[in-house]
C-alpha positions as CSV (number, residue, x, y, z in Angstrom):
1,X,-8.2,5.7,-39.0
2,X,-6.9,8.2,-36.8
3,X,-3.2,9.4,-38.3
4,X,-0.7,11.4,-36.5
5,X,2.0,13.1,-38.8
6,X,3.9,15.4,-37.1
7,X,7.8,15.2,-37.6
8,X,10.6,16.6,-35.0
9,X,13.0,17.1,-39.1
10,X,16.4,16.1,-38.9
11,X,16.5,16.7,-35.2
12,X,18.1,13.7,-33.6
13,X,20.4,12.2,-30.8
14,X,23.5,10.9,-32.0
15,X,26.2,9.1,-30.3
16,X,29.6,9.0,-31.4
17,X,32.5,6.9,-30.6
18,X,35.2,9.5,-30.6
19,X,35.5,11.0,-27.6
20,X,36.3,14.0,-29.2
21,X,32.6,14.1,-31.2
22,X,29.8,15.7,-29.5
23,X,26.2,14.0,-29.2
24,X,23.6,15.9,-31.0
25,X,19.9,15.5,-30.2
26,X,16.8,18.0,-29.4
27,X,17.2,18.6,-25.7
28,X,15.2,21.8,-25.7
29,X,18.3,23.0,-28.1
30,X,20.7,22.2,-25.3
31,X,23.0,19.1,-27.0
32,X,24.0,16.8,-24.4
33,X,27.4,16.1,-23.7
34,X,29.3,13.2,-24.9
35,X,29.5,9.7,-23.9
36,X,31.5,6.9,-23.2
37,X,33.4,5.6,-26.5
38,X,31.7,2.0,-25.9
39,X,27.8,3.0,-26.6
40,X,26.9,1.8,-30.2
41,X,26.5,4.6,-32.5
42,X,22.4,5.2,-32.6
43,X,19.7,7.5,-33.3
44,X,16.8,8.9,-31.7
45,X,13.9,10.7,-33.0
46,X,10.3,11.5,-31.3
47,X,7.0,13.1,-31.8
48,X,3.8,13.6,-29.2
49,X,2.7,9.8,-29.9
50,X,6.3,8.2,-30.1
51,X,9.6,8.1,-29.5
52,X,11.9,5.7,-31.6
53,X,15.7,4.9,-31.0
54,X,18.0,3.0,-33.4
55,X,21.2,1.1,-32.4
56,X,23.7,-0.1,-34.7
57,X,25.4,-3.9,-33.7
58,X,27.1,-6.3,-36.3
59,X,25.3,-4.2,-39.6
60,X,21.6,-4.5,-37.7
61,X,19.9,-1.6,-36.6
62,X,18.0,-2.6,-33.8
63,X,14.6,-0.2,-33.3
64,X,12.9,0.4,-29.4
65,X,9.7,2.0,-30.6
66,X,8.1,3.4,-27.1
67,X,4.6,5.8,-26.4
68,X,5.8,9.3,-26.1
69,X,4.3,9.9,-22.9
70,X,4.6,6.9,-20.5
71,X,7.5,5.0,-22.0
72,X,5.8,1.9,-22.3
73,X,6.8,-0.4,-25.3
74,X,4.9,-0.7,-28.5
75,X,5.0,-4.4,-28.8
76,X,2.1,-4.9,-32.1
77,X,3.1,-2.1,-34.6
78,X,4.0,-2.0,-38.1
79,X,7.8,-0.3,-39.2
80,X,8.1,0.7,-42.7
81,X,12.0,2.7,-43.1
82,X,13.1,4.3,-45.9
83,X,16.7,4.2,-46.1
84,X,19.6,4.8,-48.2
85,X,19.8,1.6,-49.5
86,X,16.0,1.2,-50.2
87,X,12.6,0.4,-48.0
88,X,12.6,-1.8,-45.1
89,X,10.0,-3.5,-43.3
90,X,11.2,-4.1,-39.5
91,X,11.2,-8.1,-37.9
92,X,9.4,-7.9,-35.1
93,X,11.9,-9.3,-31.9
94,X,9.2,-8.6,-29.2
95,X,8.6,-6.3,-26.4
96,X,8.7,-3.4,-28.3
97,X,12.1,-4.2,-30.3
98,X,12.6,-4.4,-34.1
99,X,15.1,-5.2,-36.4
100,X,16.6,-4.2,-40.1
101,X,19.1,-5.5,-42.2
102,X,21.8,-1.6,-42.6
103,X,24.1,-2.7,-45.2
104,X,24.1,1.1,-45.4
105,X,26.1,1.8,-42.0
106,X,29.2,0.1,-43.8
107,X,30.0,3.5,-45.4
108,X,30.5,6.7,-42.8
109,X,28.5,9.7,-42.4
110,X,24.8,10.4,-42.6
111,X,22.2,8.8,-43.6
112,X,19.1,10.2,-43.9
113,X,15.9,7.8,-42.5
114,X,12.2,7.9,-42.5
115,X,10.2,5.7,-40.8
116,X,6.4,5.0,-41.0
117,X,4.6,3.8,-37.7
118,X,1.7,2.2,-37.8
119,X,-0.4,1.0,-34.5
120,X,-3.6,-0.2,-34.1
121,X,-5.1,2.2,-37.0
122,X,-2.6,5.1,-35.7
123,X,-0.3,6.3,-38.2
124,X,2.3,8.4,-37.4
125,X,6.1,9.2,-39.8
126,X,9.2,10.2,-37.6
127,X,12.2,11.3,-39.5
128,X,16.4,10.7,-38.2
129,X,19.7,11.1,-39.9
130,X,21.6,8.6,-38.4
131,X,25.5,9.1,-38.9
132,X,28.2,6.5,-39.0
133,X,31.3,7.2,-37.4
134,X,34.6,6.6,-39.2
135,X,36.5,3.8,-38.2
136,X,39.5,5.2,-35.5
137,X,42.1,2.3,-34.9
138,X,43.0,1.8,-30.8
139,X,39.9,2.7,-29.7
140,X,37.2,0.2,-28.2
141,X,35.4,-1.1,-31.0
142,X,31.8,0.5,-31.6
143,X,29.2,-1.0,-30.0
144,X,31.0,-3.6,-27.8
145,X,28.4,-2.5,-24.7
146,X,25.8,-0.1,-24.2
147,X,26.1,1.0,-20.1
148,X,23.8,3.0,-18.1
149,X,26.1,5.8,-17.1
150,X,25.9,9.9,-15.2
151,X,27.3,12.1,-17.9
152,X,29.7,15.4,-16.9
153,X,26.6,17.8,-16.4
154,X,24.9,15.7,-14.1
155,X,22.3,13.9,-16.9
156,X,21.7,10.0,-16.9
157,X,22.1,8.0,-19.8
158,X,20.4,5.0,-20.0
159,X,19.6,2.9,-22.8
160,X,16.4,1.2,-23.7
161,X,17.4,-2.3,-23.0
162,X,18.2,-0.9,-19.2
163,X,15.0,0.9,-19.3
164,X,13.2,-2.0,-19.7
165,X,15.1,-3.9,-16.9
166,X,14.5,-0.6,-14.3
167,X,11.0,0.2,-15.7
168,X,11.3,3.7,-16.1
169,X,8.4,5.6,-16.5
170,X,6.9,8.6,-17.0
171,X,4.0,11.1,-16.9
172,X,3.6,14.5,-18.3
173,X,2.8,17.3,-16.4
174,X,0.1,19.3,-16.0
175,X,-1.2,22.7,-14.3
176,X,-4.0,22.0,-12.5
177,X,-6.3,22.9,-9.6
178,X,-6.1,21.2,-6.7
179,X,-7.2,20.8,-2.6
180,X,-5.2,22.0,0.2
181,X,-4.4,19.7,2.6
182,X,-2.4,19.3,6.1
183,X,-0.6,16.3,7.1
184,X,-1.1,14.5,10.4
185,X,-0.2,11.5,12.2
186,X,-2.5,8.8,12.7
187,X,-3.0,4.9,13.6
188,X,-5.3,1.8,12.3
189,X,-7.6,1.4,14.9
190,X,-10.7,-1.5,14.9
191,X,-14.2,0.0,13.6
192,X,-16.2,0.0,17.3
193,X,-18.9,-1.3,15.5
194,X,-17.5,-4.5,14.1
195,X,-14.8,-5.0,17.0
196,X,-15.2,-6.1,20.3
197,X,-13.0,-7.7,23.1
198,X,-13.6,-10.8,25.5
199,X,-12.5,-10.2,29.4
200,X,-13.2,-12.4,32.4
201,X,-16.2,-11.3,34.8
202,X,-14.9,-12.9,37.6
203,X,-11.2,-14.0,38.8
204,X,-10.2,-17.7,38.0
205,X,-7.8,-20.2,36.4
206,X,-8.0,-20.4,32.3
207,X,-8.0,-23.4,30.5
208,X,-9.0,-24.5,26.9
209,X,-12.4,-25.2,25.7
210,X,-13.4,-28.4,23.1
211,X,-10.9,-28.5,20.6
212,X,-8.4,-26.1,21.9
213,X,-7.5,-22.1,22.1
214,X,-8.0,-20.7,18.4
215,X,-4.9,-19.4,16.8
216,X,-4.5,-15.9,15.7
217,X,-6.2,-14.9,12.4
218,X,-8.8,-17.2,12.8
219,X,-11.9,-16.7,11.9
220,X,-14.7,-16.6,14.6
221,X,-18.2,-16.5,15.0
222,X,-20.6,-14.7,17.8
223,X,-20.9,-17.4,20.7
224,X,-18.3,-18.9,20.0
225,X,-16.3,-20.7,23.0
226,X,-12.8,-19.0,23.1
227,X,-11.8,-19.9,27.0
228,X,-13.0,-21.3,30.1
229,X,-12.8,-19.8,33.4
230,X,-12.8,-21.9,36.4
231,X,-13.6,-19.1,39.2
232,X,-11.0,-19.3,42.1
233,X,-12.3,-19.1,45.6
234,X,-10.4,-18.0,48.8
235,X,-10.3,-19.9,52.1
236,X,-12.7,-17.3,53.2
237,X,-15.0,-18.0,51.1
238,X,-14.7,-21.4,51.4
239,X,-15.3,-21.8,55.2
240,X,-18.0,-19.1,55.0
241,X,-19.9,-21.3,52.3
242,X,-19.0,-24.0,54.2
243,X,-20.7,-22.8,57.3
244,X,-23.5,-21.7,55.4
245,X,-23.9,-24.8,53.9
246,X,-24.0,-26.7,57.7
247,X,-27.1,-24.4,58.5
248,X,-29.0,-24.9,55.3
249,X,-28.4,-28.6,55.8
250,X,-29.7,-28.0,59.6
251,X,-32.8,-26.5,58.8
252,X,-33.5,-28.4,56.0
253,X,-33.0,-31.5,58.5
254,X,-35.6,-30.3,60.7
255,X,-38.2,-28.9,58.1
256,X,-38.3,-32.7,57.1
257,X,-38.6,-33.9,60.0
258,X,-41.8,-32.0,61.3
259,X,-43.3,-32.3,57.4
260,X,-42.9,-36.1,58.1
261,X,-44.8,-35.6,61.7
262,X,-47.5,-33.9,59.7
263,X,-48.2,-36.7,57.7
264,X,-48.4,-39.3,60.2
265,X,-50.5,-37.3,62.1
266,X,-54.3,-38.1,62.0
267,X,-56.5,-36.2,59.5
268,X,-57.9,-33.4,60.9
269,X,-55.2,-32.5,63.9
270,X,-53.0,-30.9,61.0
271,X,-54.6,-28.6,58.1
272,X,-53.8,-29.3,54.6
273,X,-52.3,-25.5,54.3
274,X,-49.8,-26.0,57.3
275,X,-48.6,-29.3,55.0
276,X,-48.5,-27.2,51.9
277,X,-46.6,-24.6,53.7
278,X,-43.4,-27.2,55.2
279,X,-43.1,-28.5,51.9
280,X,-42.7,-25.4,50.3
281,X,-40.3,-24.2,52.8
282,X,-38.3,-27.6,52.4
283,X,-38.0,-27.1,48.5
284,X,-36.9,-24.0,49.1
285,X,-34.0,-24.4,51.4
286,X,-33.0,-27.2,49.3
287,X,-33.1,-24.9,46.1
288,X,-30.7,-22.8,48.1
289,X,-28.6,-25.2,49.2
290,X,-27.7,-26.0,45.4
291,X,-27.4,-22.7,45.0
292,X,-24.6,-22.1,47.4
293,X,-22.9,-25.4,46.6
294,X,-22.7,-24.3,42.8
295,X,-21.9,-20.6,43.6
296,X,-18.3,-19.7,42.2
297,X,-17.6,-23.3,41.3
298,X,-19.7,-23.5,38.0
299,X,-17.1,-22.6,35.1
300,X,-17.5,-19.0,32.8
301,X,-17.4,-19.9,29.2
302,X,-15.6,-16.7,27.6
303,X,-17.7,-16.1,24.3
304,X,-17.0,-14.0,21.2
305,X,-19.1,-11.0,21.5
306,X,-18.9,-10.4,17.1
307,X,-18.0,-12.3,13.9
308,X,-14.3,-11.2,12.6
309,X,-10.6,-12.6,13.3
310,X,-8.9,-13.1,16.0
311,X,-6.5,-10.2,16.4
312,X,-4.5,-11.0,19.8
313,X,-5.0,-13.6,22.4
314,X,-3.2,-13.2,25.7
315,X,-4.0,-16.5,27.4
316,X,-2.1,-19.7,28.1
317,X,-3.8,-23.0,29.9
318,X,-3.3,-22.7,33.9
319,X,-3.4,-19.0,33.2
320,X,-5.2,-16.7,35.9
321,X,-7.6,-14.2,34.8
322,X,-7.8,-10.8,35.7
323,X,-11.7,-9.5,35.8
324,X,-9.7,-6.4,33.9
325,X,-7.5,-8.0,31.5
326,X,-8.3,-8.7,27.9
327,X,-8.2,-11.7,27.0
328,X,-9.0,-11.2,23.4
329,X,-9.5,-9.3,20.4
330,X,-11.7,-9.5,18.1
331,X,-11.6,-7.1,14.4
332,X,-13.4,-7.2,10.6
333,X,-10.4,-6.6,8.8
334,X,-12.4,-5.6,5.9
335,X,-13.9,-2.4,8.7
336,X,-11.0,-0.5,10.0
337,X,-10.7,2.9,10.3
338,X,-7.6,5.6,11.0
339,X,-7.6,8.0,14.0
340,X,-5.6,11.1,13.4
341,X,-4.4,13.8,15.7
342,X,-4.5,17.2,15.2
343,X,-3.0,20.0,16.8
344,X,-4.2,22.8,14.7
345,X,-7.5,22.8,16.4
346,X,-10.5,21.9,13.8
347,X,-10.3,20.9,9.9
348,X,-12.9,21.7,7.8
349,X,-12.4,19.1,4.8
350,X,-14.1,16.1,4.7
351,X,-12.2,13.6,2.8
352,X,-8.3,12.2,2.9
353,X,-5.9,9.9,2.3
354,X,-3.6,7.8,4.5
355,X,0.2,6.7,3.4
356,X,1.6,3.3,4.7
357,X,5.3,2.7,5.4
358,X,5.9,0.9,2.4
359,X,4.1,3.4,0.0
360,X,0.7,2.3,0.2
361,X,-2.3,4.5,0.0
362,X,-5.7,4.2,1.4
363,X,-8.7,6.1,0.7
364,X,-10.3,7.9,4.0
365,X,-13.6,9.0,5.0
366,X,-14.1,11.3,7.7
367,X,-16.3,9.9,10.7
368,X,-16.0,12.3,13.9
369,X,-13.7,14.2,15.3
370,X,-13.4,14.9,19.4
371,X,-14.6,17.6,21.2
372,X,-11.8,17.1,24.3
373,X,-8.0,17.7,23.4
374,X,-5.6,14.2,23.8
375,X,-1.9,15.3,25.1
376,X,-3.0,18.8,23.4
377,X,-4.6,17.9,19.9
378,X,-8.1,16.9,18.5
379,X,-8.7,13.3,17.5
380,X,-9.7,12.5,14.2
381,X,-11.6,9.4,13.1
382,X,-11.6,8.3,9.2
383,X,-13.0,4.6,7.8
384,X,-11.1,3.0,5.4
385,X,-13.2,3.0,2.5
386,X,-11.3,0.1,0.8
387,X,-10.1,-3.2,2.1
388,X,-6.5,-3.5,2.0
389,X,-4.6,-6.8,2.6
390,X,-1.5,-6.5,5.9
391,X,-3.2,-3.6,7.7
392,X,-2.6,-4.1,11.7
393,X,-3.8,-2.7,14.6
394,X,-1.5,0.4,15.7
395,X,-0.1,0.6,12.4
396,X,0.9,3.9,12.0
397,X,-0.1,6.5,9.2
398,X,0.7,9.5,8.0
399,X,-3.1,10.9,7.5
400,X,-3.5,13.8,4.4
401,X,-6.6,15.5,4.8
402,X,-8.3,18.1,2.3
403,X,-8.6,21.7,4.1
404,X,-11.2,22.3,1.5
405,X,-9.3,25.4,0.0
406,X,-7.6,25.0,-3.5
407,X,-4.6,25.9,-5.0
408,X,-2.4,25.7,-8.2
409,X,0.0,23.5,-8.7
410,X,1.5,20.6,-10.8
411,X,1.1,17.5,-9.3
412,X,3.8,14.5,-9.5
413,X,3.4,10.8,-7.8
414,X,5.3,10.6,-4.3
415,X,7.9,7.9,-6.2
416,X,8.7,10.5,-8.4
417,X,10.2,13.1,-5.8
418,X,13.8,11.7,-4.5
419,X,16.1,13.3,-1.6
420,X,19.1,14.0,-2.8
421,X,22.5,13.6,-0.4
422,X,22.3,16.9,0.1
423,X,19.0,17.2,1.5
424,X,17.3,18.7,-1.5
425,X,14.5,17.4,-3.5
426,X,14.6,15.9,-6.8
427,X,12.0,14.3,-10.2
428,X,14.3,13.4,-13.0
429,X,13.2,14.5,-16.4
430,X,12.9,12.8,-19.5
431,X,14.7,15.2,-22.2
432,X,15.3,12.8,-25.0
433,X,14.6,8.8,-25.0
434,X,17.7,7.8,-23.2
435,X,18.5,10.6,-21.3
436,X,17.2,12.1,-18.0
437,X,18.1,15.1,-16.5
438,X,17.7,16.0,-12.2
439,X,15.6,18.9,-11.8
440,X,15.9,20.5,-7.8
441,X,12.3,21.1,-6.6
442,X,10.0,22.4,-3.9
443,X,7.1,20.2,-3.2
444,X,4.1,20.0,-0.9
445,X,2.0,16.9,0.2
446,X,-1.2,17.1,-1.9
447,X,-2.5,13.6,-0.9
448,X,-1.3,10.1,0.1
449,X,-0.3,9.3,-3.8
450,X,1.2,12.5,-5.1
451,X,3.5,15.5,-3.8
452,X,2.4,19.1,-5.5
453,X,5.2,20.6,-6.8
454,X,5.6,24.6,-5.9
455,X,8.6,25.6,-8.5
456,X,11.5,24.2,-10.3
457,X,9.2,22.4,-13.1
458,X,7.0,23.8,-16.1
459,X,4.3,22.4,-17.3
460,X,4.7,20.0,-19.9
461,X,7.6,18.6,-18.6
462,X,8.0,14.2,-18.9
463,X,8.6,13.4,-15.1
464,X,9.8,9.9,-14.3
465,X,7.4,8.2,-12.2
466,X,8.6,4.4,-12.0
467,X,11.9,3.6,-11.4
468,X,13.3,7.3,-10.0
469,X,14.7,5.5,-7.6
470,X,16.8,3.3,-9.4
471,X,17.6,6.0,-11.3
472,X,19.4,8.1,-9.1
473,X,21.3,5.3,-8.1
474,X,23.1,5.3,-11.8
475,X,27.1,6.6,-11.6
């Protein structure tokens, strides 16, 4: 049994109801200022495992018992609280909220309480003087709601039950070593070796094969029939086949003609060799004959050259094709890679990420990069090494690839790091259980997922990571 026993004392946060009472907690010996008279008198008390806050309503304490670092509930743990009025064990209501019977909050002032967690095996004792304010007649009546709210010095206060509903979270931070990078633009582009596009090799009028054009997304085969092309042919080339087709017909007239004089000729006045010959002269103009007649009338089937989806399709039935148009597209959406551009000449790291619009990251590998300059930078090709659902052709990235040097630095997720009206950057810290303070930073891109942050935090530090957002939004 692994047990963690290591108490914060008597240090707690403490909300009164007068306005004129201040609310006492451990915020790095900084007591925040106080609150709205409507929040429920409470407690607060925390140690490196967990953090456990107590609110008062109709002679209950309700109990949020929450992981130190993370903020997640504790939904399966065991409550023993020693209180003024004797030992407690706490009803479990679910999703990390627990309940005791305080007959003791009738009276007012302190009240000493020690409460035994136990998770799982994991023991750990947190200790809280929770204090009653006296009843003050006019003012709103204790407890009556319990509001997310920005105090005087700029801290949010925002209780557990609206924690839960704006899953806040958090992540302690770290000094660690970590690559360099540089940032570049980029685009999804089709792997060239599991893409491939269908065009017309000759001029003509499109219409559908058996069963229809395929709708886009569909999933094709190699060989498969995507269009027909029924090749158009000028007047031109019309009379000129026309004409040629006259003399074939000509000369294939008289070829049978003298082969049929050979054969009614007696035996011996005409050699089997000069029969032979006419005959295979006549098969032969008649082989050409077909020829022309079928020459830009037979229809092109338009084939898929690869197996994948069907990424664009640009024809319509009556269409004419253009020997130079494509037709369509065919991708693997599970094979696509990311070209980048960049226009500080040569990187010499091998690995990066890429960052969607709406957040998403994707892990890179780094295929090849160009030896000519585009509009004055150096392309860059990556493969996706993961599939990832929504990706589209042209889709544009912001690419962050490794220089492979390394530097120092604490690093926080990208949701974490909020621009404030003023233009400057912000994490909120989590200094006590249900309050969160702004800190101003200076960050750098470390990779599509995270921001490295170059001052305004220490180490140590709980960083809100889920919900910052939200957060901010708080007045």
């Amino acid at each position: 049994m692994k047990v963690v026993a290591k108490s914060l004392g008597l240090s707690v946060l403490l909300f009164f109801m007068p306005a004129g009472q201040a609310h006492e907690g451990h915020d790095h010996g900084a007591p925040p200022p106080p609150v709205s008279a409507s929040i429920a008198p409470r407690f607060e008390t925390s140690t490196e495992t967990f953090e456990l806050v107590g609110v008062l309503r109709d002679g209950k304490l309700t109990l949020h018992l929450d992981r130190f670092v993370g903020n997640n509930p504790v939904p399966d743990a065991e409550i023993d609280l020693e209180t003024p009025s004797g030992p407690q064990k706490a009803r479990v209501l679910g999703k990390g909220r627990y309940e005791i019977d305080a007959p003791f909050a009738a009276k007012p002032g302190p009240h000493d309480l020690i409460a035994t967690v136990s998770v799982k095996g994991e023991i750990d004792m947190l200790t809280a003087t929770f204090t009653v304010p006296p009843e003050q007649p006019g003012k709103p009546k204790p407890g009556a709601t319990d509001l997310a709210q920005r105090l005087p010095d700029g801290a949010v206060f925002v209780p557990k039950a609206s924690q839960r509903i704006l899953g806040l979270a958090n992540h302690q931070l770290a000094q660690a070593t970590h690559p360099e990078v540089v940032t570049l633009p980029g685009r999804i582009v089709p792997d060239p070796n599991a893409s491939g596009v269908v065009q017309a090799s000759v001029s003509g009028r499109i219409s559908a094969p058996p069963g229809g054009f395929r709708r886009l997304g569909t999933r094709v085969a190699a060989g498969d029939v995507l269009a027909i092309v029924q090749p158009a042919i000028s007047a031109a080339d019309l009379t000129s086949q026309a004409q040629q087709m006259r003399e074939l017909d000509q000369q294939i007239s008289l070829i049978s003609r003298r082969l049929e004089r050979y054969r009614q000729m007696t035996a011996g006045s005409v050699t089997r060799a000069q029969i032979e010959d006419a005959e295979l002269e006549l098969t032969g103009l008649q082989a050409r004959r077909a020829t022309v007649e079928t020459f830009q009338r037979q229809p092109e089937k338009l084939l898929a050259p690869v197996d994948g989806v069907l990424a664009s399709a640009n024809v319509v039935a009556g269409q004419m094709a253009d020997p130079n148009a494509i037709l369509f597209q065919i991708i693997d959406s599970a094979r696509l890679w990311v070209e980048a551009l960049s226009y500080a000449g040569g990187v010499a790291g091998e690995r990066g990420s890429a960052m969607l619009p709406d957040g998403r990251a994707l892990r890179l590998a780094f295929e090849g990069a160009g030896l000519s300059d585009r509009n004055q930078a150096v392309p860059l090709h990556f493969s996706v090494q993961a599939s990832e659902t929504g990706l589209r052709l042209g889709q544009l990235v912001t690419v962050v690839m490794e220089t492979g040097r390394m530097r120092e630095g604490l690093a926080v997720p990208r949701a974490s790091v909020i621009r404030a009206a003023n233009g400057a950057m912000l994490v909120y810290e989590q200094s006590n259980p249900e309050r969160f303070v702004p800190r101003e930073v200076r960050v750098e891109p470390l990779d599509a997922e995270r921001m490295l942050v170059i001052s305004g935090l220490e180490p140590g530090k709980r960083i809100v990571t889920t919900g910052a957002e939200l957060l901010h939004q708080v007045r």
